[in-house]
C-alpha positions in Angstrom: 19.4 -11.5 -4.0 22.4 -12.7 -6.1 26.1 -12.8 -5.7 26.7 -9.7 -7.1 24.2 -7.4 -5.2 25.0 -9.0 -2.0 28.7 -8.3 -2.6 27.8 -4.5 -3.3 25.6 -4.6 -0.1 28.6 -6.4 2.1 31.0 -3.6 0.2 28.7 -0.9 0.9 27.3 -1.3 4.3 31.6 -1.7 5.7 32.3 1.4 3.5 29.0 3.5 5.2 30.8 2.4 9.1 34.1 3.2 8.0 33.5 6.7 6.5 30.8 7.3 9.8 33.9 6.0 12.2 36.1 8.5 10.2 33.8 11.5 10.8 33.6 10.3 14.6 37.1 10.5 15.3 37.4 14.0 13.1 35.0 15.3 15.2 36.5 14.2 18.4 40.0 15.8 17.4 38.6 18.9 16.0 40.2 18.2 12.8 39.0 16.0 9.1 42.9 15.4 9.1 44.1 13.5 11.8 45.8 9.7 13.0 43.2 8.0 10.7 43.7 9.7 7.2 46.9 7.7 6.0 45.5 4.5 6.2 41.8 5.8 5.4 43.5 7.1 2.3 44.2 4.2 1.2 41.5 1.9 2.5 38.9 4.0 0.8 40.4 3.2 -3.3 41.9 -0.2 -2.3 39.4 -1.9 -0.4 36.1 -0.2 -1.5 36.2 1.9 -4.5 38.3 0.0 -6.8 36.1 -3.6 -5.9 33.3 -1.9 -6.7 34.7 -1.0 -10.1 36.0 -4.6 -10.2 32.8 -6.2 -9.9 30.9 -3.8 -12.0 33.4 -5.1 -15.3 33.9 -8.7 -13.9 31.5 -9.7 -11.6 32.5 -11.3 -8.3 34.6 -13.7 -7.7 34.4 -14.6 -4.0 31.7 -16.4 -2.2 29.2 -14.3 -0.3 30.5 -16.0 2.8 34.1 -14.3 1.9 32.7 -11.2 0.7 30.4 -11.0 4.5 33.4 -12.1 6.4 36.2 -9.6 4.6 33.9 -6.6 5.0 32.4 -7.1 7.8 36.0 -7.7 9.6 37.5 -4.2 8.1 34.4 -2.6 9.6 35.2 -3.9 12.9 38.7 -2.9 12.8 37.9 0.4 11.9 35.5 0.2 15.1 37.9 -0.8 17.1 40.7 1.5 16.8 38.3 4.7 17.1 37.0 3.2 20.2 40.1 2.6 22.2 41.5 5.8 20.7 38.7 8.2 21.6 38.2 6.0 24.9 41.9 6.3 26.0 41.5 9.7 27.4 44.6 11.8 28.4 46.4 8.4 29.8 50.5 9.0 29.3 53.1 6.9 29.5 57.1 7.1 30.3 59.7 6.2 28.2 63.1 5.5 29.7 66.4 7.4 29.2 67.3 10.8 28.3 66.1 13.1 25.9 66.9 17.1 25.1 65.8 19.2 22.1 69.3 19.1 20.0 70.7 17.7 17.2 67.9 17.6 14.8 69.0 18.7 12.3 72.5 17.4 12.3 70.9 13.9 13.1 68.5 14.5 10.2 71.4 14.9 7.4 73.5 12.3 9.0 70.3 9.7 8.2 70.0 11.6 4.6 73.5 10.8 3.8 73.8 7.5 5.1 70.4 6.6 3.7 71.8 8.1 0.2 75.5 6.1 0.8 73.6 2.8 1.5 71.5 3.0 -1.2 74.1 4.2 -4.1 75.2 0.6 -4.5 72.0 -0.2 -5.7 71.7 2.3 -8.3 75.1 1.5 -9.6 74.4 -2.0 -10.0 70.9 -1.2 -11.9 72.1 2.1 -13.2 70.5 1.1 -16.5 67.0 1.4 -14.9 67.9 4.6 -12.8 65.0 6.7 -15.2 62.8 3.3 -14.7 62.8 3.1 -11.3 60.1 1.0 -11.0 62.6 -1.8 -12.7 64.6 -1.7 -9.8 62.1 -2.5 -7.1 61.1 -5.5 -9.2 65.2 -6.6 -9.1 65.6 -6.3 -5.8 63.1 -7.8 -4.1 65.3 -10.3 -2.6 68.8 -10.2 -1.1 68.8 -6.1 -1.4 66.3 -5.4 2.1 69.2 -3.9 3.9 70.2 -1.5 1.3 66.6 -0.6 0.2 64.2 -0.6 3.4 66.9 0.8 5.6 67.4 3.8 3.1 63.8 4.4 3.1 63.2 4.2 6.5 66.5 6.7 6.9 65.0 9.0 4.7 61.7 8.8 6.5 63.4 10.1 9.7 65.3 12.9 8.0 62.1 14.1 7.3 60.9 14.0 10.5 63.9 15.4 12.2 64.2 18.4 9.8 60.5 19.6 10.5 61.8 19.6 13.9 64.7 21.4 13.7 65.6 24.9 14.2 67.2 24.9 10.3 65.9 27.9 8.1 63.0 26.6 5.7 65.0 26.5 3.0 67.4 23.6 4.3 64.5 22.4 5.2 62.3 22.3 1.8 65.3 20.9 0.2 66.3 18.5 2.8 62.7 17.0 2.3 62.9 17.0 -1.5 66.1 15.7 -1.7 64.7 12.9 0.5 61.9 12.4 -1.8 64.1 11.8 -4.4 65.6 9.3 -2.8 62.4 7.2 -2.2 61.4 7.8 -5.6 64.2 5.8 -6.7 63.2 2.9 -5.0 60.4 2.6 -7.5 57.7 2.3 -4.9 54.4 4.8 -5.4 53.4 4.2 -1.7 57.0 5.7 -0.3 56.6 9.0 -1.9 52.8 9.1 -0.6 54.2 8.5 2.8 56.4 11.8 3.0 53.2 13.4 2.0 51.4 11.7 5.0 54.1 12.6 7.7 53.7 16.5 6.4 49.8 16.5 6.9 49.9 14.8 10.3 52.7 17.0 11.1 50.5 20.0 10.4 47.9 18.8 12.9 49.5 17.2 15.5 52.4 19.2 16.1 51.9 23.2 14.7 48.1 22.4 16.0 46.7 23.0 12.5 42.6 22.0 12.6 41.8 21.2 9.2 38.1 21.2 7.8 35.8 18.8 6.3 36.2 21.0 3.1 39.8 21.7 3.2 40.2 17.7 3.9 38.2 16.6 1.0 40.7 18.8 -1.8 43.5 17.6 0.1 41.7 13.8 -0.9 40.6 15.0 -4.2 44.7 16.5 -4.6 46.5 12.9 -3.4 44.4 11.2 -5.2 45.4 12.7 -8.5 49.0 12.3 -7.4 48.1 9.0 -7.3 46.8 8.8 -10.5 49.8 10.2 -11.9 52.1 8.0 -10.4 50.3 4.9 -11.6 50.5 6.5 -15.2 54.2 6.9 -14.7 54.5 3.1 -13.9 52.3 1.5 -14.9 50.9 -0.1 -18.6 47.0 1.7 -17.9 46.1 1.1 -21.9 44.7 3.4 -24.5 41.7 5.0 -22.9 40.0 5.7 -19.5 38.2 3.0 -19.6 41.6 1.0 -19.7 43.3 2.4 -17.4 40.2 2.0 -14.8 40.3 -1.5 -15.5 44.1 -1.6 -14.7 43.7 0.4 -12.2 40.8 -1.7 -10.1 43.2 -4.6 -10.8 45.9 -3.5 -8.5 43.9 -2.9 -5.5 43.3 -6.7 -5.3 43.5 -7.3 -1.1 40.0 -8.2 -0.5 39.7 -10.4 -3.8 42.9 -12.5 -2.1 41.8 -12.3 0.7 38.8 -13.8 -0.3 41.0 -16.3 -2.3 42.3 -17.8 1.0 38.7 -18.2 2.7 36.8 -20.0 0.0 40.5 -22.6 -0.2 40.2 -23.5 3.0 43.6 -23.6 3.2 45.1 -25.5 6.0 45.1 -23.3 9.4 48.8 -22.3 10.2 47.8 -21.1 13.6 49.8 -18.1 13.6 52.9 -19.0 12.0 52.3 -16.8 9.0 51.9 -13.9 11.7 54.3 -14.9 13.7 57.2 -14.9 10.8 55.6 -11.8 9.3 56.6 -10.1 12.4 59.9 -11.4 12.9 62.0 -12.7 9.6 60.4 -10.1 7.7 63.4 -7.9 9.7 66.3 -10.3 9.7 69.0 -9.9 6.8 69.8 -12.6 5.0 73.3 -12.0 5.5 72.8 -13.2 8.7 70.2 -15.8 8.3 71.7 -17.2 5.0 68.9 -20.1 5.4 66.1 -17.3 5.6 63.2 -19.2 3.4 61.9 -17.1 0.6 58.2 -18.4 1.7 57.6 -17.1 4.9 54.3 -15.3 6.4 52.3 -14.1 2.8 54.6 -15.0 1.2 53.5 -18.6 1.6 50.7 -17.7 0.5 51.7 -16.2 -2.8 53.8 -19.5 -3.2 50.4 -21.5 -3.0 48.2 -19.1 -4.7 50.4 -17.1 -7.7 53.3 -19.7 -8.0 54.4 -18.1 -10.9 54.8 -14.7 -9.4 56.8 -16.1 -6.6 58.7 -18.2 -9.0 60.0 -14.9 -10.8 60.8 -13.2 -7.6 59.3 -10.3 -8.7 56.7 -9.6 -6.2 53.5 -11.0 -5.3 49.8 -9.8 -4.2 49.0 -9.1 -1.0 46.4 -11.2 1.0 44.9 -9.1 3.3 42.9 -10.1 6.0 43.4 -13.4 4.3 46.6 -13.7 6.1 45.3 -14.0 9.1 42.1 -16.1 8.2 44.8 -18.4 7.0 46.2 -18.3 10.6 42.9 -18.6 12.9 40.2 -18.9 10.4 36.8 -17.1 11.3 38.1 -16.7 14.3 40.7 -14.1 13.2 37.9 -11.3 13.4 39.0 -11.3 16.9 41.8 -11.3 17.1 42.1 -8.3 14.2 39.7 -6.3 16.3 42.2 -6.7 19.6 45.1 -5.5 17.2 43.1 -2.9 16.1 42.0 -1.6 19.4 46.0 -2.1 21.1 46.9 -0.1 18.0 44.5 2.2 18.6 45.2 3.6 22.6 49.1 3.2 21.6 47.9 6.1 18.8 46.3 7.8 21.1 49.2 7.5 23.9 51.7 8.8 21.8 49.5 11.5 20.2 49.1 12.6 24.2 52.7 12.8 24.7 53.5 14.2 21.7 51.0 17.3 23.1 53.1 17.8 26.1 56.9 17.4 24.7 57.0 17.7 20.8 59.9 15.7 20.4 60.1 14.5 17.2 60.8 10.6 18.7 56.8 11.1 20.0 55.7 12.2 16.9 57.3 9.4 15.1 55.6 6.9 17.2 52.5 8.6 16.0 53.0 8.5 12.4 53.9 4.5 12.6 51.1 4.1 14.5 49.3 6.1 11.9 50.3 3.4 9.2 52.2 5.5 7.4 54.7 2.6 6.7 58.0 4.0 7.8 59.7 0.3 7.4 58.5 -0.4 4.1 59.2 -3.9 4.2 55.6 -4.9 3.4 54.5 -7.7 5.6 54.4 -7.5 9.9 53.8 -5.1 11.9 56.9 -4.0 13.7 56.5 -2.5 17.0 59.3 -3.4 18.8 61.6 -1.9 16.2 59.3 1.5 16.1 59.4 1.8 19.7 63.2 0.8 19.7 63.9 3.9 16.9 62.2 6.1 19.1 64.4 5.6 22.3 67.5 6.1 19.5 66.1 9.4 18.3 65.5 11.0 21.9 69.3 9.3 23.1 70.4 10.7 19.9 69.0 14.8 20.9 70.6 14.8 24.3 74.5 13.9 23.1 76.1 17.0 23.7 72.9 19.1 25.1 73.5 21.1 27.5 69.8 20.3 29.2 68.5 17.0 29.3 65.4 15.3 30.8 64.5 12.3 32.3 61.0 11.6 32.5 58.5 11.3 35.5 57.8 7.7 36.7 54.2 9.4 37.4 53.1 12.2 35.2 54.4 13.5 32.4 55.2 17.1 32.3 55.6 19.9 29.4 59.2 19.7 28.3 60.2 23.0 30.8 58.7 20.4 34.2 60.9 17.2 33.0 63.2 16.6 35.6 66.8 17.6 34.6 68.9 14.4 34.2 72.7 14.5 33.6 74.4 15.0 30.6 
C-alpha cells in the first residue's frame, strides 16, 4: 500500500471512531447537540476533511509513522472524553462561597462596556484597518493580549450573563449583537463562531432543548457556510472553487505540523512547552517585561516557520505535535488522561448546571466544551475558568436578598441550598 492510501486509511479509520464516539454520547444525552459539538465542529473540517482534500491536490507530506501516530492519538482522545463523561454518572461537586440569582444582567453590561472601553484603544490606534479587521489581529499579536483577549473574554461572559437574566428579549438580542460586534473587530473568524456555540449549548443544556440528528446536521450544514463566508471575507481564496478549496485545505494545517514535529525528531522538551503554554500564555507583559516571545508553540514556530515568527504576525499551530515535542510517543498518554480529566469535569459541571442553572455552572460547561472563551490560543486554562466562575456566582449575591451556600454533601435544586448571609 503506498504513502498516500495509508494516510487516507490512518485519516479515515480516526474520522469513522470520532463520528461513532459523537453518535454515542448524542445518544446518551438524548440530544445530536450537546458538550461535544463545538470542538467536533471544528475537528471534523480541520483535522479530517480538509487533509483529505490536502492530500488529494498535494499528496502527503508526513511519514506513515506521523500520519498512524497523529490519527490514531485524536481517536483516542475522542475515546477518552466520551468515556469518563458518560461513565461519570450523576457525581457533583461543591464550589465554595456564596451565590444568589441577581445581577445578571447588570453584571452582563458592566463586562460589555468595560470589554468595549478596553478595547477602544485598539481601534483608535489601527483605526485605519477598522473595515479590515482582520489587519488588526495580525498588528497586535504581541504587546496588545490584555486589551484584546480580555475584551473577548468580557464579551464572552456578557453573553452568558444576558441569556440568564430576567431582561426583556430585546435587550437581550441586542446585548448579544452588540457583543458580536465587538469580537468581530478583533479580526478573529473563530470568536464570532464561539457566540454561536454558547447559544446552541445554551439551548440544550439549560432551556432542555433535545435536538435531532436531522435538525443537528442543518445546523452543521448552516455553520459551515458561515464559515465559508467568513473565510471569503478574509481571506485571498483565488478566482474559482477550485482555488479557494485549495486555500481553504491550506489553513487547516494542525495535523500536517503536527506531523512536522514527529518526523524532526526534535529534541524532547519534557513538558516545558506545556508547561509555559499553560502559564506565560496568561501573564502580561507589562508585568513580565522579560516575557520571551518563544515560549510553548511558539518555540516551535521559531524552529519550524522562522519567517512567520520573525514578522510577528502569527504562526501555525502544531497540534498534537506540541506535545510529542514534549514526551514523544509517549504523549498519547498523557493526551488520553487530559482528555478523560476533561471529560468528567464536562460532565460535573453539566450535572450541576441541571440542579442550579447559574450561569457560573454553565460557563464551566461551555469552557470545558472548548468553546475558547480565553482566546489566547495556546494552554489550557483551568485554574483561570474555574477562578471566573467563583467571580460570577460572588458577583450574583452582592446585594441579593437570598443567598446560598452550598452543601459540603449533596447538592440541592437552587430552592434546598442552604441560606447563607448576605
Amino acid at each position: 500500500m503506498n504513502p498516500i492510501s495509508l494516510a487516507v486509511l490512518a485519516i479515515s479509520v480516526s474520522l469513522l471512531i470520532a463520528v461513532l464516539a459523537y453518535l454515542s454520547l448524542s445518544k446518551h444525552e438524548g440530544s445530536s447537540i450537546n458538550i461535544l459539538t463545538p470542538s467536533f465542529l471544528t475537528a471534523i473540517p480541520a483535522f479530517y476533511l480538509l487533509p483529505l482534500v490536502y492530500l488529494d491536490l498535494f499528496g502527503t507530506q508526513g511519514s506513515t509513522y506521523a500520519h498512524l501516530w497523529v490519527y490514531m492519538t485524536l481517536a483516542v482522545e475522542t475515546l477518552a472524553f466520551v468515556f469518563a463523561y458518560t461513565r461519570t454518572g450523576n457525581s457533583l461537586v461543591r464550589l465554595p462561597g456564596l451565590s444568589s440569582y441577581s445581577n445578571f444582567g447588570f453584571v452582563s453590561l458592566v463586562c460589555l462596556g468595560a470589554g468595549t472601553l478596553l478595547y477602544l484603544p485598539v481601534l483608535v490606534e489601527f483605526s485605519e484597518f477598522l473595515f479590515d479587521p482582520r489587519q488588526i489581529y495580525t498588528q497586535t499579536r504581541t504587546g496588545f493580549g490584555t486589551q484584546s483577549f480580555t475584551s473577548s473574554t468580557l464579551a464572552y461572559i456578557a453573553v452568558i450573563l444576558i441569556l440568564f437574566s430576567k431582561r426583556s428579549r430585546i435587550i437581550k438580542i441586542a446585548t448579544i449583537f452588540v457583543a458580536i460586534g465587538l469580537l468581530s473587530l478583533h479580526g478573529s473568524k473563530a470568536q464570532i463562531v464561539s457566540v454561536l456555540m454558547i447559544l446552541l449549548l445554551y439551548y440544550t443544556y439549560v432551556l432542555g432543548r433535545k435536538i435531532s440528528l436531522a435538525r443537528a446536521v442543518f445546523v452543521y450544514a448552516s455553520l459551515g457556510a458561515l464559515v465559508l463566508v467568513l473565510f471569503a471575507a478574509t481571506m485571498s481564496l483565488g478566482e474559482d472553487a477550485a482555488d479557494a478549496l485549495e486555500a481553504i485545505s491550506e489553513y487547516a494545517d494542525y495535523t500536517r505540523n503536527a506531523m512536522l514535529v514527529i518526523d524532526s525528531h526534535y529534541p524532547l522538551q519534557y513538558g516545558r512547552l506545556t508547561i509555559e503554554s499553560n502559564t506565560l500564555a496568561v501573564v502580561p507583559r507589562q508585568l513580565m517585561p522579560g516575557k520571551p516571545k518563544n515560549f510553548g508553540p511558539f518555540a516551535l514556530a521559531e524552529e519550524f516557520f522562522p519567517e512567520w515568527f520573525d514578522k510577528d504576525t502569527g504562526s501555525p499551530a502544531f497540534g498534537v505535535g506540541l506535545q510529542y515535542a514534549d514526551f514523544g510517543a509517549l504523549s498519547i498518554l498523557y493526551l488520553a488522561l487530559m482528555a478523560a480529566l476533561k471529560g468528567w469535569l464536562a460532565r460535573i459541571f453539566v450535572n450541576r448546571l441541571k440542579f442550579t442553572k447559574h450561569p457560573a455552572d454553565f460557563f464551566m460547561v461551555v469552557f470545558l466544551a472548548d468553546v475558547a472563551v480565553f482566546p489566547v490560543g495556546v494552554g489550557w486554562l483551568l485554574p483561570e475558568a474555574l477562578l471566573v466562575a467563583v467571580l460570577l456566582r460572588y458577583a450574583s449575591s452582592i446585594g441579593a436578598g437570598k443567598v446560598y451556600r452550598e452543601r459540603e454533601a449533596v447538592l440541592a435544586p437552587p430552592q434546598m441550598l442552604r441560606p447563607g448571609r448576605v
